[in-house]
C-alpha positions in Angstrom: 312.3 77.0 184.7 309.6 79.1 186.3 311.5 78.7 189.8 314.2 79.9 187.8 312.4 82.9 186.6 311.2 83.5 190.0 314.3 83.3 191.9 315.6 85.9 189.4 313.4 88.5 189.8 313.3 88.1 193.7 316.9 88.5 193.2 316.7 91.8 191.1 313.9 93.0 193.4 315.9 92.9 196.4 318.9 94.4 194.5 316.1 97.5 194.0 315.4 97.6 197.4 319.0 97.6 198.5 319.7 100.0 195.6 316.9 102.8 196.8 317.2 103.1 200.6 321.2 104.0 199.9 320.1 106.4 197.8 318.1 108.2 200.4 320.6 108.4 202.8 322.5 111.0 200.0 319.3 112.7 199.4 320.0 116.3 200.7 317.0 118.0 200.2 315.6 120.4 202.7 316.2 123.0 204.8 318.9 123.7 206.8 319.6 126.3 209.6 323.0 127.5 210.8 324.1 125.8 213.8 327.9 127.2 213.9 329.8 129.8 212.8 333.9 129.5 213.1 333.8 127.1 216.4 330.7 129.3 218.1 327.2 127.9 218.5 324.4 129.9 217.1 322.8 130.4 220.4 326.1 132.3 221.6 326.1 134.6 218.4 322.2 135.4 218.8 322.8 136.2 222.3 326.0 138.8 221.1 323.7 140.4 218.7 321.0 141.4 221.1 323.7 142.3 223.6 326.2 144.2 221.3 323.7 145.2 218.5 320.5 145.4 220.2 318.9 143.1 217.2 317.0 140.1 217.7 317.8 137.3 215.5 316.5 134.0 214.5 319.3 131.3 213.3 317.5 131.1 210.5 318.2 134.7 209.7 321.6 134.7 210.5 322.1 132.0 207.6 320.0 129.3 205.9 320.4 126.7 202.9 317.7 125.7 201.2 318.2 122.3 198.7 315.8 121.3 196.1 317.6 118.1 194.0 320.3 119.9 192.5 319.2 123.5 193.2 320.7 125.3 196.3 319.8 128.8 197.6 321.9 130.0 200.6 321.3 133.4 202.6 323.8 134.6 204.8 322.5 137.9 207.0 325.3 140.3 205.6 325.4 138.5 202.0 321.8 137.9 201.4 320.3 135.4 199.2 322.5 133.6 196.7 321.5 130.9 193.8 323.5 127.9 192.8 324.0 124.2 192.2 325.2 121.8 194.6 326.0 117.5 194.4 326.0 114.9 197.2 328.6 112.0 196.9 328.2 110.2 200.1 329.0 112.0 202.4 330.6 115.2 200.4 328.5 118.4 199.4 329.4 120.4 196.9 328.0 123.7 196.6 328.9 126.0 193.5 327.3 129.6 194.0 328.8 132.4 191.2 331.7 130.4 190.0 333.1 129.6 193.8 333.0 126.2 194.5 333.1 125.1 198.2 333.0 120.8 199.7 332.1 120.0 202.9 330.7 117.0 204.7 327.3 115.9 204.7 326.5 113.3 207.5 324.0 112.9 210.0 321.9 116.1 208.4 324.4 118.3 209.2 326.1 120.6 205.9 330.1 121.6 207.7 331.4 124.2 205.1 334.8 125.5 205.3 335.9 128.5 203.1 337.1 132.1 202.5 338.9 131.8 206.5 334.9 130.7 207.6 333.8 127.5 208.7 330.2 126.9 208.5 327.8 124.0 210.1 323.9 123.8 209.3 321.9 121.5 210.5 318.4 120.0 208.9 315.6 122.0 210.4 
């Protein structure tokens, strides 16, 4: 009986285990700078707003996301800073800032984010 009750509860301990390190991998907390911006690579935009605008930019300025558990902020450089909620489901994000909802992918720590003729990708900083 107590090899039993041993067995069990080696059983249900591993089960844990198993059970917590899946869960981190759809933990999306953090921050995340933009990396892309419709097919062009940050570096290429920063380099097009010294050039054409004679500002000098960091990614994280041109856009961020911040995500805290179910809290997300997101800034934008034209937009500014925007509050909402957002949900990981494996490997799909779902942010929800002032009613608009907008999925995307979440894999590898990189957010993609396609909306409103944009496509977005940030990448874990």
């Amino acid at each position: 009986m107590k090899k039993t009750k041993k067995i069990v509860v080696a059983v249900l301990m591993m089960a844990m285990m198993v059970f917590a390190l899946c869960s981190c991998g759809k933990n999306a907390d953090g921050t995340y700078v933009i990396s892309n911006l419709n097919g062009q690579s940050i570096d290429d935009l920063l380099t097009m707003y010294k050039e054409q605008l004679g500002q000098e930019m960091s990614a994280e300025e041109v856009g961020k996301l911040v995500i805290s558990g179910e809290n997300v902020t997101m800034s934008i450089n034209e937009m500014g800073e925007k509050s909402g909620t957002c949900k990981v489901d494996g490997e799909t994000i779902t942010i929800t800032i002032d009613g608009e909802t907008q999925e995307g992918t979440f894999k590898d720590g990189v957010i993609s984010l396609s909306g409103s003729g944009m496509t977005m990708e940030f990448k874990k900083k």
